[in-house]
Every structure is written in C-alpha cells, then in structure tokens.
N, C-alpha and C positions, 0 to 999 in steps of 0.2 A: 504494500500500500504506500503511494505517492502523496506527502502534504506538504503545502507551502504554507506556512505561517505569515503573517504580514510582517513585512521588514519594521525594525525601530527605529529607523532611520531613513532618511531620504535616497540618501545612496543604495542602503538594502533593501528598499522598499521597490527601487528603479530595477534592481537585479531580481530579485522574487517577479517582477512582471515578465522580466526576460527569459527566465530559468521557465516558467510555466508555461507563458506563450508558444516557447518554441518546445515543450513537453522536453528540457532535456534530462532531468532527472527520469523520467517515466521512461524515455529510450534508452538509457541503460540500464535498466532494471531489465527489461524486454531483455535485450539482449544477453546478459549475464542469465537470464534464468531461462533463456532458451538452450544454455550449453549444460547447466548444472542445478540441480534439484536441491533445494532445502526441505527440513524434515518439517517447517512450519512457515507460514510466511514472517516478514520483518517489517517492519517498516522503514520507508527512507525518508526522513525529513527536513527539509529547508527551513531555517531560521536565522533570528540574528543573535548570535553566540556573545558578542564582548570581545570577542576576539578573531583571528585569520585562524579557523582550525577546522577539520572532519574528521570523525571520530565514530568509531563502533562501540555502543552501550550494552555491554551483556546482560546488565541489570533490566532494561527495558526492552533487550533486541530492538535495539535502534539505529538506524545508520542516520548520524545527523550532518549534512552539509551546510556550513556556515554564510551566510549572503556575504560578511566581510574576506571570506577569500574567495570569493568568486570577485568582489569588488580589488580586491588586490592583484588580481589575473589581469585583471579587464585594466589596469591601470598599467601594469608590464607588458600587454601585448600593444598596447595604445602606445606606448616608447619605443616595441619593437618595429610596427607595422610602419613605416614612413614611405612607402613607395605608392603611387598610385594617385587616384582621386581623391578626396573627402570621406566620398561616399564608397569608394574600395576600401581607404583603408578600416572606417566603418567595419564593412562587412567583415574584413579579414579578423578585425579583432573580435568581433561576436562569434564567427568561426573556431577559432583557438579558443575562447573562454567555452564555448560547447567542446572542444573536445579535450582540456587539459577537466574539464569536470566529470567529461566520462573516465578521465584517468583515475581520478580523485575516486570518486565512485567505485570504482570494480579495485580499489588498493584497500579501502573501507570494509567492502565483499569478501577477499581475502583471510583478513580480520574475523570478521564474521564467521565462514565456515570454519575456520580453525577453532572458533570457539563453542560451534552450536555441532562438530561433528568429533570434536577433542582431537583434532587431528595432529600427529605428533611432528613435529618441529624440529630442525634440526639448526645452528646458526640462527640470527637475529630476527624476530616473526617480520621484520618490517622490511629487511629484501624479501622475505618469502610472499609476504603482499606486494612487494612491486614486479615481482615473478609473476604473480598471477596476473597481475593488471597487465602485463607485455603479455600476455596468453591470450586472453581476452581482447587488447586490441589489434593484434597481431590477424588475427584470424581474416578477413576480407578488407577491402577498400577503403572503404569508408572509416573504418576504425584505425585503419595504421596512418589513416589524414590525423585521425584523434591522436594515437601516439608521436607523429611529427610536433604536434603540438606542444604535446608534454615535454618533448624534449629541449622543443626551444625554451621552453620558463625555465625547468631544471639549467639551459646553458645561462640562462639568463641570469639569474639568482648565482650561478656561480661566480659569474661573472663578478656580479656585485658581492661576493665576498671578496671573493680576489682584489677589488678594490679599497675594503674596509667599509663598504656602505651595510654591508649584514653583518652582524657576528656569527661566526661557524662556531658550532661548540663540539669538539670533540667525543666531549662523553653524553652527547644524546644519544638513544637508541635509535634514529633513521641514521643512513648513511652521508655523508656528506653532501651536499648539494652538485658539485664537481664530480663527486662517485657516482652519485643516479642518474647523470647526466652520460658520462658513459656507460653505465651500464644500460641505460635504456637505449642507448645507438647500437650497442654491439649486440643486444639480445633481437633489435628488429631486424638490425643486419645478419644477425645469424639466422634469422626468421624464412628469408630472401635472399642469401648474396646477389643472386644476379641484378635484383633488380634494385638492391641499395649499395651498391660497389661504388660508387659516387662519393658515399661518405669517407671512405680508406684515405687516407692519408701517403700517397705514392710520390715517385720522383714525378711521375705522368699527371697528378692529381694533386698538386700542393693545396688545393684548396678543401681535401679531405680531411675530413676533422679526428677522424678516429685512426689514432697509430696500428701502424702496417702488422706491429705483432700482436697485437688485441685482436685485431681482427679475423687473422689466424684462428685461433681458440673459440670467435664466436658462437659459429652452426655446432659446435661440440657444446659450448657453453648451453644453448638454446635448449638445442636436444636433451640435454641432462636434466634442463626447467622443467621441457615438456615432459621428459615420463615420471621425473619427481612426481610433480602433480598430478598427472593422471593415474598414478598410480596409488596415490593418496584420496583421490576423489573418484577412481575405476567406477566402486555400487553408485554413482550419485551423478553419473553423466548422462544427458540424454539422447547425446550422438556419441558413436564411433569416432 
C-alpha cells in the first residue's frame, strides 16, 4: 500500500504532488513485487521526516520515503543538469529525481526482506541492499535509465566530499559515497559489458570513468550478486 502524507513544508508539499502525480513511488513497488513475493504486504510511505532520510521500520513494516530527500535530489540534479533548454533541463531533473527514488526504494526493499524473511547476511546489510537495488534496476531499460541516475548523485555527493562540502564519516554503516559510486558503475557494467564499455576507463576511452582493472572483476562481481541473492530469495521469486 502506497501513501502520500501532505508535505510540512512548501518544498515537500511541491515534491509529495510530484512523487504522486507521476505515481513514482506506486511504480516501484509494481515493479519490485513483480520479481519477489513478501509473506505480507508493507506499506510504503511518503512524508516529511525532519530530515534527508528513507528508512525500513520493522516495528511498523514501513518503508518511509522522506519529501526532504527527494527535495535534496531535485536540488543536485538541478546543478547537474545545465545543458539544454529551460524546459529540458526541467525534464531531465524530474527524470533523475524519479529514478534515483526508485533507487532509494528497492535499497529500503532490500532492508525489508532481510528482515520480514530473516535472511542471513553476510558483510554490511547496507551493500547487501544496494546489491539488490543494482538487481532490481538492472533488469530492463527503463530501470538501468533509473540506475544511471543513481549513479550520477552517488558521483555527485562524492564529489562534494572530495571537496569538503559533505562530511564523509568513516565509521557509518553505508559505504562511502565515492564507494557506491563505483560500485554501482561496475555492478551495471558487469550487468552488460557490451553495452556499458563506454564507462572503462582505457588509453582508447580516457573519458571512462571506471578503472580498467575494476572493470575486469565486474561481470564476476555481478554474477556473485546475482546468485547471492537468488539464492537467498530462490522460494520467494516469481520469475525464473
């Protein structure tokens, strides 16, 4: 079940008409629950938190998405996007805020089945959710647009630590912002080589971003994701 709360604010009240309008929270729920079965439904809901955060409540079986980071997206893609018209780059950033939220989402989901199916964990649950989230939009067209996405805010936010505009904290449980950033290039690139060999970093491709020996290891890395988890969630999928 899909709810949007009224924003508390003007700004998350602007993104709650966004987020609904264009049903994005409702399309990746679809889509996550067309590959994988829960034992109950959950609910996913939109509010305004106090803070930039999305979170899985076990206490509630809640997945709550916050309007202040979808408003924090929508203001880093609005810095990234400068090419084009007005009204392109418009679009471009409403695009990327839909599809770094379906990131958000199916990383929250992640969360979620490890806790509603006890599913055993090996290393930090919070790559293991951004594992499944590269699973999830990995899968067809339209969602590895969403994972591009993703990727640009993670480069982004690295970025701005690397400049001292974020503080990195070492001892959080996510991985570094610079780390998720490559890991999410090398897990889609390992998804595809052919058709993301653009990103490799070569004497032929300087403007590839992902070093030539990472990229190597990637399609191994990927594959190791993919039977991880399918073989953690095998009873509970609904495709082949």
């Amino acid at each position: 079940m899909v709810t949007y709360e009224p924003g508390e604010t003007e700004e998350d009240e602007a993104e709650r008409q966004f987020l609904e309008a264009n049903e994005v929270l409702e399309s990746a729920a679809t889509h996550a629950n067309s590959l994988i079965g829960l034992p109950r439904d959950i609910s996913l809901t939109a509010l305004s938190c106090g803070e930039e955060n999305a979170f899985w409540d076990p206490e509630s079986e809640t997945i709550a998405f916050c309007y202040e980071l979808a408003c924090a997206y929508r203001s880093l893609f609005t810095d990234l996007n400068t090419e084009g018209s007005e009204a392109e780059r418009v679009r471009a950033t409403d695009d990327d805020v839909i599809g770094i939220s379906n990131s958000v989402v199916f990383h929250e989901f992640g969360h979620a089945l490890i806790s509603l199916y006890d599913l055993p964990i090996t290393g930090r649950e919070e790559d293991a959710a951004d594992q499944l989230a590269t699973l999830l939009l990995a899968g067809d067209s339209l969602h590895q647009e969403y994972a591009v996405s993703a990727i640009e805010a993670w480069g982004a936010l690295a970025l701005s630590a690397e400049q001292g505009d974020v503080a990195a904290d070492p001892a959080d449980e996510h991985s570094l912002d610079s780390q998720r950033y490559f890991n999410a290039i090398c897990w889609l690139y390992g998804s595809d080589p052919a058709a993301y060999q653009g990103v490799v970093a070569t004497d032929g491709n300087p403007d590839g971003v992902l070093p030539e020996d990472r990229a190597a290891r990637c399609p191994a890395e990927f594959d190791q994701i993919d039977q991880a988890w399918g073989t953690l969630l095998e009873p509970y999928l609904k495709t082949a």
